[in-house]
Steps between C-alpha positions, in 0.01 A plus 500: 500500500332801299327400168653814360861370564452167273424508149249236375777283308576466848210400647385283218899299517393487885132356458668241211710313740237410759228427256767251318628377848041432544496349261719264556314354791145328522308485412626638135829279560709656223818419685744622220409867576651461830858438379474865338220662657782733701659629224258743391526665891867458480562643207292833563656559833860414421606836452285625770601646843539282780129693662306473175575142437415399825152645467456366158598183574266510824213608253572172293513328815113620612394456165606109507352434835180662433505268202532203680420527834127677395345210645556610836222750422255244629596506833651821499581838321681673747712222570582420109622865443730503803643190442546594152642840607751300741581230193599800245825575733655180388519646145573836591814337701615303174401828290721722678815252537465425142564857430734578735746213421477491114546839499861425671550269198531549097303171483303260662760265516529119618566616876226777452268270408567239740466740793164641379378142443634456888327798603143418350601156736546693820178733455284152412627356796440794757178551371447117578606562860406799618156603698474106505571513093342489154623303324204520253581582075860458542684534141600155436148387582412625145639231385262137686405387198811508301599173615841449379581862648402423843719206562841694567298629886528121623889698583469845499108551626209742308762788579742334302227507204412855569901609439494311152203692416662821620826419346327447164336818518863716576655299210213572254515877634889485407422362146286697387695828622827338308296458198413858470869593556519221195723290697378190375783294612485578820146430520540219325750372777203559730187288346757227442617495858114561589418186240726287692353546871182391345676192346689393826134549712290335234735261504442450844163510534491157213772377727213491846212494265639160420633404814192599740253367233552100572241288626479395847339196624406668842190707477294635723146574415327841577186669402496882562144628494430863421143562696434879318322620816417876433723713761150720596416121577763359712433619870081499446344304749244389274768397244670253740296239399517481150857622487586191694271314239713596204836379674289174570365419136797604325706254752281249450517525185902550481478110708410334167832545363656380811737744607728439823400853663236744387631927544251790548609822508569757730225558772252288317365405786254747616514445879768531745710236607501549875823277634262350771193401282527177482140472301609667140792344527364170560234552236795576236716229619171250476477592108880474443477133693179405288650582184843355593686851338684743652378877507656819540299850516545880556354615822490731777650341804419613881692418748436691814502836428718490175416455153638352258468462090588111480529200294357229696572109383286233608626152426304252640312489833752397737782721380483830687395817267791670378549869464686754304435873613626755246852632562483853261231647565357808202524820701125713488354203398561216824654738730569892555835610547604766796133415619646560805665815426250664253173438646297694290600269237218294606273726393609520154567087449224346730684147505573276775876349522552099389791395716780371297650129528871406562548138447562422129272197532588154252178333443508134429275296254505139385453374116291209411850254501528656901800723357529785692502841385590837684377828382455919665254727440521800381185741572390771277771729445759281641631358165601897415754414759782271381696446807146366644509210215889409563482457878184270456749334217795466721278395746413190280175575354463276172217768338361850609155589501396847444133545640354829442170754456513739265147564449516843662673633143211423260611371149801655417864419439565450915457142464747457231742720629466300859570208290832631347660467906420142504624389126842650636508341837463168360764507227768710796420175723460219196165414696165455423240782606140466488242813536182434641306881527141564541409691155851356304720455389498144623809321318769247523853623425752261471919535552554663229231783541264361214150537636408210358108427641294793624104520593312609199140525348422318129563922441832452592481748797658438800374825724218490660347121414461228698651149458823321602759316346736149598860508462797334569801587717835398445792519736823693474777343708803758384508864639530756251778710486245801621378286784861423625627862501210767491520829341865466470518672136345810694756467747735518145269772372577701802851463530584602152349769537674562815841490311363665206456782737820490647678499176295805405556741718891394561501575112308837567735609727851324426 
């Protein structure tokens, strides 16, 4: 869109809402600005055509995802500005039908606002699906920290989070617009109606604060260790040595507090597990007998010709090694789509393809009382993915471990922002979800999405240190609602807007 066309009240309304919307995420955390970080966009574009709002709003969009996705810069600049340019046309979408629709209208009424709030839904969730998905910054995310807030997606899912935030946004939009046309009754109507949501979902949230938050005599003990092996590092030949070193002191260390199964994160260790080597295997599973503890670990498992990024659990050593092989793989980063198709794509992203697992596998571990406890792993960006977490929940898994690396982004907000998926996945399931990633954030997050114990210097910084932490795991016997049915409130989301449709256009043309 021509600079000439837009004036620079414009611009400026359209720069306000993703800076606010930034903000709003880590590592600043200002999670208020979300719930009216749209209305500045909104507002400017309202009385917009249907074209020019959709390429404001798709400016906005780039603006935010450069914001918070500049990490990707590490690995790659061409790749952060077309993903960022592909990102933007999920605001340009909500942009345009914004103005389109509320044009039709005299107000951004109840039903409005409710299909708008739907809409925001539907674009969240395709984005989350399509070219494998991304689910990464979604709206309601904003809000991990605001604990009360968060409990309501243990029914509807983060979606259901991101269409308060939305909704929030339309209604503040509408009361600031009635109190210019001084209709202060009306817009009193509104904040009171507004006040009340918040009242019911606080209300809520006190209500399984409280109920989620009582002691249980079961524990299991873990320690997660956080190794903070430098990426340039990890692959080294010379570096296999004292990589494997670290792992060791900080486990032997970790042993003093007498855990019941010791986590390293993903691909700690730093040589391939070949199916058929019976020698490092034997050598890992001697240690785990010795020390009488359980260990799980992040490695690259051969077998035959494939390759696999794994968990691998060794429990003593007669039980056979157990294996998880990644199910969602990250596209461009463990395997190259259309490789097949596109070979001159190989040229550009010199990477050879992980193969990708299919068994959702439950790993079993035993407590110090011989109570048995049944957890899945989730590796790297796994935990972005909720229906990954409820099918290992259904399946029966007692806790989730998220084991990850993200040294490759440096020290920036990608850390925090990875740890936003897994503070949702554990209050949508009730279950407890521990992190256990090379450079941080290392953590313990229990059913109710508090992180309550995370790897940290006497600083206080968790990125990027070395250390490891013990913690205790509870279990959840009761499904959640959002473990029993799914994304149903997008399947709601989706068919009101269906009908909102319908009612539309029969009133268009009755």
């Amino acid at each position: 869109m021509p600079v000439r066309l837009t004036s620079l009240k414009t611009l400026l309304y359209c720069l306000l809402s993703p800076i606010l919307l930034w903000l709003a995420f880590p590592e600043l955390n200002l999670e208020y600005f979300a719930w009216f970080s749209f209305v500045p966009l909104l507002f400017i574009i309202r009385n917009k055509s249907g074209t020019k709002a959709f390429w404001l709003s798709y400016f906005s969009g780039f603006i935010f995802f450069i914001l918070t996705l500049y990490w990707l810069v590490h690995v790659t600049l061409i790749g952060l500005i077309i993903l960022c340019l592909y990102l933007a046309f999920y605001f340009a979408f909500f942009g345009y039908f914004f103005v389109c629709f509320r044009k039709k209208f005299s107000r951004l009424n109840i039903f409005l606002v409710l299909f708008l709030s739907s809409l925001w839904v539907i674009l969240e969730y395709i984005r989350s699906q399509v070219l494998t998905g991304f689910p990464w910054a979604l709206l309601g995310y904003s809000q991990y920290l605001n604990i009360y807030i968060i409990q309501l997606v243990d029914i509807t899912g983060g979606l259901g989070l991101s269409f308060l935030v939305m909704f929030v946004n339309l209604c503040v939009l509408e009361i600031i617009e009635l109190l210019s046309q001084r209709k202060f009754k009306l817009a009193a109507k509104i904040i009171s109606n507004v006040l009340l949501i918040f009242l019911l979902i606080y209300g809520y949230g006190f209500y399984s604060l409280n109920k989620y938050s009582k002691q249980e005599k079961t524990t299991l003990g873990v320690s997660l260790i956080q190794g903070n092996i430098p990426q340039e590092n990890k692959w080294q030949s010379n570096f296999k040595t004292s990589i494997k070193e670290v792992y060791f002191d900080l486990s032997f260390r970790a042993l003093k507090e007498n855990p019941d199964i010791i986590i390293w994160p993903e691909t700690a260790y730093p040589d391939y597990i070949v199916s058929s080597d019976k020698q490092t295997l034997g050598l890992l599973s001697k240690i785990v007998r010795d020390t009488k503890c359980p260990l799980l670990f992040g490695a690259i498992y051969q077998k035959q010709d494939n390759y696999f990024n794994s968990a691998v659990l060794i429990t003593d050593d007669s039980t056979p090694v157990e294996v998880y092989n990644k199910i969602h793989l990250v596209p461009f980063g463990e395997y190259l789509p259309l490789r097949k198709y596109i070979l001159s794509l190989e040229n550009f992203v010199p990477i050879a393809d992980f193969n990708a697992g299919s068994e959702f596998v439950i790993f079993k571990v035993k407590n110090k009382q011989n109570k048995n406890f049944y957890f899945g792993v989730l590796i790297c960006f796994e935990d972005t993915i909720a229906e990954l977490s409820r099918i290992f929940r259904l399946r029966g898994a007692d806790f989730l471990v998220n084991i990850t690396n993200d040294a490759w982004f440096k020290k920036s907000s990608s850390p925090y922002q990875h740890l936003q998926a897994s503070v949702f996945r554990a209050v949508e399931n009730r279950i407890c979800v521990l992190r256990a990633a090379n450079t941080g954030v290392s953590c313990a997050i229990d059913k109710c999405g508090r992180i309550i114990k995370r790897v940290k210097d006497i600083q206080g910084r968790d990125i990027f240190v070395r250390g490891f932490i013990k913690t205790e795991v509870t279990k959840q016997g009761i499904l959640s609602f959002y473990s029993l049915f799914g994304d149903i409130f997008v399947s709601v989301c989706i068919l009101y807007t269906l009908l909102f449709v319908i009612y539309y256009i029969k009133k268009k043309f009755a």
